[in-house]
GUKOL-802550 format. One line per 2 residues: number of its first residue (from 1); their letters; for each residue y, x, z of N, C-alpha, C. Coordinates in steps of 0.001 Angstrom, whole numbers, plus 500000, padded with zeros to 6 digits. Layout:
residues N
NUM	a	Y:X:Z:Y:X:Z:Y:X:Z  ...
END
This chain:
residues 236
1	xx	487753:533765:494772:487831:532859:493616:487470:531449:494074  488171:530539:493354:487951:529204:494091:488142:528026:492856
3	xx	487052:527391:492726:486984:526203:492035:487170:524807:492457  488421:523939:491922:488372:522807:493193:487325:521952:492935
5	xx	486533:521220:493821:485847:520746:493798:484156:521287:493899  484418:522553:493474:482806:523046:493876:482590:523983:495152
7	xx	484135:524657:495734:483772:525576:496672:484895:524730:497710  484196:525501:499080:485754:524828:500139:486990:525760:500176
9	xx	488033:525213:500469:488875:525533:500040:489917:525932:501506  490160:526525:502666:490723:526227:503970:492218:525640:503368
11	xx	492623:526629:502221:493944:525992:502347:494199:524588:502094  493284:523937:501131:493317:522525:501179:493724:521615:502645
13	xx	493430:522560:503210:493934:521427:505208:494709:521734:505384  495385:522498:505029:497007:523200:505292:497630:522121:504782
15	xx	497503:521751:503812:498468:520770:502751:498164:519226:503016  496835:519169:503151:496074:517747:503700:495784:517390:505150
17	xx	495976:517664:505696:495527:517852:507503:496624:516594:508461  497955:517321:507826:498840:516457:508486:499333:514841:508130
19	xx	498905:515104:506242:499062:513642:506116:497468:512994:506158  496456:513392:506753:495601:512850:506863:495773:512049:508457
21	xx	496005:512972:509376:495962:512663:510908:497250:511472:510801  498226:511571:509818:499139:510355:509957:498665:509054:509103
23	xx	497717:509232:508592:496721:507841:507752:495672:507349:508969  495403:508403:509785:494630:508306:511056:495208:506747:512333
25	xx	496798:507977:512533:497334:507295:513209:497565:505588:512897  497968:505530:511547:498327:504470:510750:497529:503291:510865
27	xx	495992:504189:510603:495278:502808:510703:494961:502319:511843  495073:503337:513093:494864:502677:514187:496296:501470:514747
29	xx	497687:502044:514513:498789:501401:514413:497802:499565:514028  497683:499811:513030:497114:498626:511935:496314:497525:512744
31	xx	495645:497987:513070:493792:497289:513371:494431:496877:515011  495198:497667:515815:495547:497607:517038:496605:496563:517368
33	xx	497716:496341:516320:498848:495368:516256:498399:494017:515900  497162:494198:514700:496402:493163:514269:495695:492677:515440
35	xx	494328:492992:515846:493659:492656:517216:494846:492107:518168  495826:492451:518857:496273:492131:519536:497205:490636:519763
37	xx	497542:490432:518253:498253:489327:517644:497634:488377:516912  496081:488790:516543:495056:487747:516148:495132:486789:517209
39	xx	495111:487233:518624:494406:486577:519876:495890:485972:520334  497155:486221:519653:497889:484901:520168:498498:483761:519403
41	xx	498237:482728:519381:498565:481597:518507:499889:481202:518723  500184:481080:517508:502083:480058:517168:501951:479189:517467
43	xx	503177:478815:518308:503116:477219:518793:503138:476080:518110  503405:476128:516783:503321:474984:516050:501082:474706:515900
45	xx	500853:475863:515958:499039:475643:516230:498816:475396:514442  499839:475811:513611:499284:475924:511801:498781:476999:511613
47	xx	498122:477044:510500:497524:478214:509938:497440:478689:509045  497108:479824:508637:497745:480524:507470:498013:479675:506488
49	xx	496953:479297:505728:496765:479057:504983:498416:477408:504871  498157:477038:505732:499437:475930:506110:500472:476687:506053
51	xx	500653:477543:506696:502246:478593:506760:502453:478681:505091  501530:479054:504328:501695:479700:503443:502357:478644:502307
53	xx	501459:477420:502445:501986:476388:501533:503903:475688:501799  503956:475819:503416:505477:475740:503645:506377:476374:503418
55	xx	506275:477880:503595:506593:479175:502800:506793:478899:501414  505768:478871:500428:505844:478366:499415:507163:477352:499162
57	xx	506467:476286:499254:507799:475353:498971:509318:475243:499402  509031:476382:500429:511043:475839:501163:511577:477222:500096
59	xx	510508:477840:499351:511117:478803:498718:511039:478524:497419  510872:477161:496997:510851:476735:495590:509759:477466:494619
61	xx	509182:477502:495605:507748:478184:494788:506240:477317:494381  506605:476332:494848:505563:475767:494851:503845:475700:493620
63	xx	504568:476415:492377:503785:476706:491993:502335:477465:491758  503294:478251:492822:502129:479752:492883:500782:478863:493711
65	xx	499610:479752:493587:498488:479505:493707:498042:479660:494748  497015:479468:496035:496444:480065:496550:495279:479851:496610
67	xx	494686:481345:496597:493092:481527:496359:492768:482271:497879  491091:482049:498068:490800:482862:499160:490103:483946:498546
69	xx	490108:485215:499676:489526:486389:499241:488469:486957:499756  487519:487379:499825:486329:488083:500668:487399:489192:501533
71	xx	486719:489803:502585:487536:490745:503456:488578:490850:504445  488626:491832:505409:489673:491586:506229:491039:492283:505973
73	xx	491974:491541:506190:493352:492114:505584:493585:492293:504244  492785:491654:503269:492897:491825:501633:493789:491112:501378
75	xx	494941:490347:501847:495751:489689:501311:496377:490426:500637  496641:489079:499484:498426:490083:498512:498389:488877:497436
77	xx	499777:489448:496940:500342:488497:495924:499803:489266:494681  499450:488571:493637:499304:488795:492596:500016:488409:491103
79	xx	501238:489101:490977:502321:488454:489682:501784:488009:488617  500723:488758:487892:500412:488748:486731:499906:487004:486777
81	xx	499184:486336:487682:498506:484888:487506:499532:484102:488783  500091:484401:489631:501400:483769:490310:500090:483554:491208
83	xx	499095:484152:491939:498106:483369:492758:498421:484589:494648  498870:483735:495249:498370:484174:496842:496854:484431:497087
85	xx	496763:485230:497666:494950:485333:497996:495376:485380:499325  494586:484957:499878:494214:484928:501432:493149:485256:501707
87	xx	492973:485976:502482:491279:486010:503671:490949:484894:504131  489548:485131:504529:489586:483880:505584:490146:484278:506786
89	xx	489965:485309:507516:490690:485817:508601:491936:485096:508973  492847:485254:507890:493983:484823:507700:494356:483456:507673
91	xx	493743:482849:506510:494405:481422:505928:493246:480456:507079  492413:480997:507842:491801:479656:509098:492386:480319:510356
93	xx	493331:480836:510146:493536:481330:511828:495583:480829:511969  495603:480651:513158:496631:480041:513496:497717:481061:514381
95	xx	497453:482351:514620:497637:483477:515142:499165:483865:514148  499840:484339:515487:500919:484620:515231:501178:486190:513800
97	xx	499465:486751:514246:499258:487687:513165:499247:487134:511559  498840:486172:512168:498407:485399:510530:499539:485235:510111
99	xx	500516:484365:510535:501479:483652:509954:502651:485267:509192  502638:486319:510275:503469:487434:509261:502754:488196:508465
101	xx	501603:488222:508360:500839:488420:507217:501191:487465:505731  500822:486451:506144:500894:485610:505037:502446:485361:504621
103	xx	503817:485779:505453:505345:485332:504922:505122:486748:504374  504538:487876:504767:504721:488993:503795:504374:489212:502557
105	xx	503561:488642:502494:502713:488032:500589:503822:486719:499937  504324:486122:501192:505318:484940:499909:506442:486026:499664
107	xx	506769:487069:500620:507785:487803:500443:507993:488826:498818  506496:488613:498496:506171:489226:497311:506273:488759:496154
109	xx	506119:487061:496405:505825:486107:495444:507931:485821:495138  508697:485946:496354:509706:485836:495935:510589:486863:495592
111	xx	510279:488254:495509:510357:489282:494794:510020:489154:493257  508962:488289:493124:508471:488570:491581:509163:487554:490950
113	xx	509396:486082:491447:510446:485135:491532:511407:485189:491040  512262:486612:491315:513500:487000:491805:513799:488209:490596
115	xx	512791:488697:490260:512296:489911:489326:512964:490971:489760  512353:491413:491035:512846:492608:491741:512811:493687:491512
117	xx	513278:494515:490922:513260:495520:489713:511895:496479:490562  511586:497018:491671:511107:497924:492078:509544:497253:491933
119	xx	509319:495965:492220:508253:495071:492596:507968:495374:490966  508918:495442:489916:508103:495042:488327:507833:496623:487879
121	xx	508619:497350:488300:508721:498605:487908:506885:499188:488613  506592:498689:490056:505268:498973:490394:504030:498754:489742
123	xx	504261:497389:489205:503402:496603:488842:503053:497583:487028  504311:497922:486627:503920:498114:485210:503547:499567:484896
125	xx	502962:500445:486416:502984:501431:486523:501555:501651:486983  500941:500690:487092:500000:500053:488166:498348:500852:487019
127	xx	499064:500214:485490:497440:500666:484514:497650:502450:484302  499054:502902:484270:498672:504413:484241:498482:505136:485493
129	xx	498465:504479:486684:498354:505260:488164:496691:505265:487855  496234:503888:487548:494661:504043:487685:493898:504378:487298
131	xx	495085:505057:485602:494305:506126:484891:494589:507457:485711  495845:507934:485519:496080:509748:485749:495215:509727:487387
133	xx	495182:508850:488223:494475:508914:490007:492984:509941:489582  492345:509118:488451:491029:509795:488281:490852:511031:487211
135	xx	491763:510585:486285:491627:511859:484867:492434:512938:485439  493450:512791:486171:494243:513865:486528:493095:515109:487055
137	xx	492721:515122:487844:492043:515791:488732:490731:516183:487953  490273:515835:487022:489310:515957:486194:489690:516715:485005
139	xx	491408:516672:484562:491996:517580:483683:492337:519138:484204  492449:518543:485520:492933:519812:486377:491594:520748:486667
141	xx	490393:520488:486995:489274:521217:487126:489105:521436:485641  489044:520722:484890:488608:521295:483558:489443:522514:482915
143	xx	490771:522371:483324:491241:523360:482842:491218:524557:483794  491171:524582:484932:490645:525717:485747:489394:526793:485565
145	xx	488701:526001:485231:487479:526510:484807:487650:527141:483352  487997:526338:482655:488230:527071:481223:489259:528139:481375
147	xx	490327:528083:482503:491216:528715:482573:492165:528849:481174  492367:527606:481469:493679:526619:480512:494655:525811:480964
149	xx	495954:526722:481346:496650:526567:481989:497607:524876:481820  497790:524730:480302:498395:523754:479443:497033:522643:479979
151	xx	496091:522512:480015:495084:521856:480493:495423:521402:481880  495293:522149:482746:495511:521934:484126:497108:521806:484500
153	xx	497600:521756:483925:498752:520995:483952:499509:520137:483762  498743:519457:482554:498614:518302:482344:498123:517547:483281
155	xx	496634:517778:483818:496136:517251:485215:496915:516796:486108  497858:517856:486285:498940:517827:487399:500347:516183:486853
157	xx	499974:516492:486066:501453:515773:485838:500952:514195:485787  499540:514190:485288:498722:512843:485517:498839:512060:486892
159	xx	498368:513140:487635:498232:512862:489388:499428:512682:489688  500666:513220:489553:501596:512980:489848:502596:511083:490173
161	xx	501519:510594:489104:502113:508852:488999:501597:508483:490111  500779:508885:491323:499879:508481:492000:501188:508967:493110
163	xx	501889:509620:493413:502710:510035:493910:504172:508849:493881  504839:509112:492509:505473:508576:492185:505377:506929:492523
165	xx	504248:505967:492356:503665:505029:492544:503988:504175:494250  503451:505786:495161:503514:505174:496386:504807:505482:496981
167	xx	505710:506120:496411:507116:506096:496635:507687:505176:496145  507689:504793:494784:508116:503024:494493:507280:502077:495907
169	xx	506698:502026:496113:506024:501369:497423:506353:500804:498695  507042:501963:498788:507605:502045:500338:508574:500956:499884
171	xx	509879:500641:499184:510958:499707:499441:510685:498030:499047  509163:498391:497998:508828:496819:497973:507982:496520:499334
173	xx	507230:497247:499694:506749:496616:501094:507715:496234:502420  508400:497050:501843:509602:496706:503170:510809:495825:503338
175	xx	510930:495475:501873:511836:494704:501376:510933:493285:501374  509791:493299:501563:508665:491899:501561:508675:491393:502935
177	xx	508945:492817:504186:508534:492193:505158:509591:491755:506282  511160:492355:505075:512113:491995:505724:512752:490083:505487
179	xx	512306:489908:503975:512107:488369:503365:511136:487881:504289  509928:487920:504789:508952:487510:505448:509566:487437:507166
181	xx	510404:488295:507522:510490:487770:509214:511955:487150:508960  512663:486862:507745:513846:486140:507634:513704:484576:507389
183	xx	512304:484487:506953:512085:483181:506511:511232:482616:508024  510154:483276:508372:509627:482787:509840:510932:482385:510274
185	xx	511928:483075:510935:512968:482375:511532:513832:481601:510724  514223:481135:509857:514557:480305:509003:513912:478799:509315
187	xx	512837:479543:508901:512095:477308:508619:511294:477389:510213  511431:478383:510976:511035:478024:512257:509541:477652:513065
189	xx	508955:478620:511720:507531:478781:512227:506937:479218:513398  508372:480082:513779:507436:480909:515126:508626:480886:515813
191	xx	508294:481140:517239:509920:481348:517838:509875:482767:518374  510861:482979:518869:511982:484002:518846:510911:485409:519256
193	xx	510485:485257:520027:509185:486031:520739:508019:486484:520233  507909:484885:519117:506790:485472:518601:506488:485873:517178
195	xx	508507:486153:516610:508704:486761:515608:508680:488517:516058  508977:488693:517398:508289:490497:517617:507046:490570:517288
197	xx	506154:489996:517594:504802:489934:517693:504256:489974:515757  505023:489472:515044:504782:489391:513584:505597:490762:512719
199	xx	506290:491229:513254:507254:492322:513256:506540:493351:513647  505595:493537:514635:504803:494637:514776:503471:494887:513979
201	xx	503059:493561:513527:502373:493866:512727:502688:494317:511465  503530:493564:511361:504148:494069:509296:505195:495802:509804
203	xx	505155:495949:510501:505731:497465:510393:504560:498676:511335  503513:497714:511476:502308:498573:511773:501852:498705:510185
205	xx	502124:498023:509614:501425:498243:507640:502306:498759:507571  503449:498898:507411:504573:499328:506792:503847:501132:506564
207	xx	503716:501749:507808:503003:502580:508251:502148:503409:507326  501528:502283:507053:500156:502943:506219:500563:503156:504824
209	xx	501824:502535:504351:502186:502850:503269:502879:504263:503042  503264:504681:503835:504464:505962:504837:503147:507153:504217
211	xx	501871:507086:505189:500809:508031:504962:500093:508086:503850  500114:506282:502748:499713:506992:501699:500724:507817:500822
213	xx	501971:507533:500747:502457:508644:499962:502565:510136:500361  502233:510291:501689:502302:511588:502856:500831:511982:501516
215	xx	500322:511333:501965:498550:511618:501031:498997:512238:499810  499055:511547:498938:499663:512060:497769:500187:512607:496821
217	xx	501839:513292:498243:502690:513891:497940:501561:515518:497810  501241:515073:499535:500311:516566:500026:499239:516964:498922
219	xx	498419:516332:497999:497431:516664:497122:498271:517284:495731  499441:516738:495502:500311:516636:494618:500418:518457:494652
221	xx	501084:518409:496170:501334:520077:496383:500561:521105:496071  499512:520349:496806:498087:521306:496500:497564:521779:495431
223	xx	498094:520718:494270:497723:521079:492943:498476:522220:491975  499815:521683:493277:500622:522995:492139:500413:523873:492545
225	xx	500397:523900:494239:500125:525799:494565:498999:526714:494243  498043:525644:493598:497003:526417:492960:497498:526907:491606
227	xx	497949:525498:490873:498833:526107:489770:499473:527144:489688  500049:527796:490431:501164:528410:491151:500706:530062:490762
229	xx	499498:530018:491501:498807:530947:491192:497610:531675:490178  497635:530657:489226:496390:529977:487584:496867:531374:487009
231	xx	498142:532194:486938:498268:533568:485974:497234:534311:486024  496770:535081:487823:496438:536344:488221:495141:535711:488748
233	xx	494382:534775:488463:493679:533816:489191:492283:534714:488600  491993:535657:487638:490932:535789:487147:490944:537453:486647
235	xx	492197:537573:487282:492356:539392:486921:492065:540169:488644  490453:540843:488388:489979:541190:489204:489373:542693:489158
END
């Protein structure tokens, strides 16, 4: 007999194991492409925070905002107030990392610009992911325990947006970071060489987006195959 959350569970690693070791891989991808491209500077010698305002304007954006953020790698665009956040990491460093970091956030700002159906469709999906992420799983034990099937299935279908969510995901991040190394070479921020170097970083993230829905999908599973089995679960 098995309660989630109060007993261990082996099969839980069956289902979680592999997209965990690929969130593993991911972040090392991440931190490793980053480090390596922090330490080489664009020859123009600007910095984020400069990239970002040129970015901005050759993209008729000039409105949008930029704010700084506590943390490393916290950048992102934010639609709802039109504001760029930057790190400091980012917007004081002159690193070829910086500069495709930061065209990948205008890449966002001209998605929302643009009203990119997948970018609005995320965004307006954004207040029920952050409900069903936590109630789901809390509907789902509750009804386990009560052994209430209509209960815990509901759970399931909660968690499920959390799924759904990071599959909308994948084509706006990628569609940001394909606008982002089209515009570096465009207005000629970086040259030719050291648009690979910005390219490995934005498809070292790309990455991590890949494993969170791997995450997801895999818990997603997990929930039903317990479901799966909720009939005979208590006839002993």
């Amino acid at each position: 007999m098995f309660f989630p959350g109060f007993y261990f569970d082996p099969m839980y690693f069956v289902f979680a194991l592999p997209a965990l070791l690929l969130a593993f891989y991911a972040q090392f991808k991440v931190q490793s492409a980053y480090r390596k491209y922090s330490r080489v500077a664009n020859r123009l010698g600007i910095t984020g925070l400069e990239a970002a305002r040129r970015l901005l304007s050759a993209s008729g954006l000039s409105y949008v905002s930029i704010e700084g953020i506590p943390g490393e790698m916290t950048d992102h665009y934010d639609p709802r107030t039109k504001t760029l956040r930057l790190s400091a990491g980012v917007a004081r460093s002159n690193s070829v990392a910086a500069l495709g970091i930061v065209a990948h956030e205008v890449g966002h700002a001209i998605q929302d610009a643009n009203a990119y159906m997948p970018l609005r469709l995320r965004s307006g999906l954004v207040p029920v992911v952050n409900i069903g992420s936590w109630l789901g799983p809390i509907l789902f034990v509750i009804g386990w325990i009560l052994n209430a099937f209509d209960l815990a299935l509901l759970g399931v279908i909660a968690f499920a947006g959390s799924a759904i969510f990071a599959l909308i995901t994948l084509p706006v991040e990628w569609n940001a970071s394909e606008r982002a190394l089209k515009m570096l070479r465009r207005t000629g921020l970086v040259a030719e060489d050291e648009l690979e170097g910005a390219k490995s970083v934005l498809s070292a993230a790309a990455l991590t987006y890949v494993a969170a829905l791997a995450q997801a999908i895999s818990t997603l599973l997990y929930y039903i195959f317990l479901l799966s089995g909720f009939g005979g679960r208590r006839r002993e």
